[in-house]
C-alpha positions, 0 to 999 in steps of 0.5 A: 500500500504505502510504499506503492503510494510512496514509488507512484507520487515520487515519480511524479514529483522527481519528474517535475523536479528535473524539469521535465513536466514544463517542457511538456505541452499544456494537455501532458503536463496538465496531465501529469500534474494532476497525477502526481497531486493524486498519488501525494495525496493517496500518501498523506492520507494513508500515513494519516490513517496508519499513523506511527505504523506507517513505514518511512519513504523509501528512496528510489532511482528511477534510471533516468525515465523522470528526465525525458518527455518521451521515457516519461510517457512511455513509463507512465503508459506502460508501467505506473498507470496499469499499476495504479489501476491494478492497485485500486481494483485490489483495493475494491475486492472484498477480502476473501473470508476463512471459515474453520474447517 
């Protein structure tokens, strides 16, 4: 959960970091922005909610894909967002319930 949150929001925000969400047209960069507010947002409320169990942010090298336009969005597309969505359907299943043998 947490540490999910934590790889997903610092993506965004180390591409912003480097620059390269100002070198994108208004639409992507609209578009990353917005992501990545979403993804800081998800970590500020599970560490809210998990409060001293929350683990500490762990660090993360994202191999040069946050500082180019175009490794970005293939990354995005290809990795993070089929994640995200994966993610949030795992979160919507109910948990599966044990009954005593």
């Amino acid at each position: 959960g947490l540490g999910f949150e934590y790889l997903q929001s610092t993506f965004y925000t180390e591409t912003e970091r480097v620059g390269t969400i100002a070198r994108m047209d208004e639409r992507r960069a609209t578009w990353a922005r917005t992501l990545g507010a979403h993804e800081r947002a998800h970590v500020a409320i599970l560490k809210k909610v998990l409060g001293r169990k929350a683990i500490k942010k762990p660090s993360f090298n994202f191999g040069g894909v946050t500082e180019t336009v175009e490794a970005f969005t293939r990354t995005a597309v290809a990795i993070i967002i089929p994640a995200s969505r994966a993610a949030v359907s795992a979160y919507q299943r109910p948990p599966k319930t044990r009954t005593a043998p």
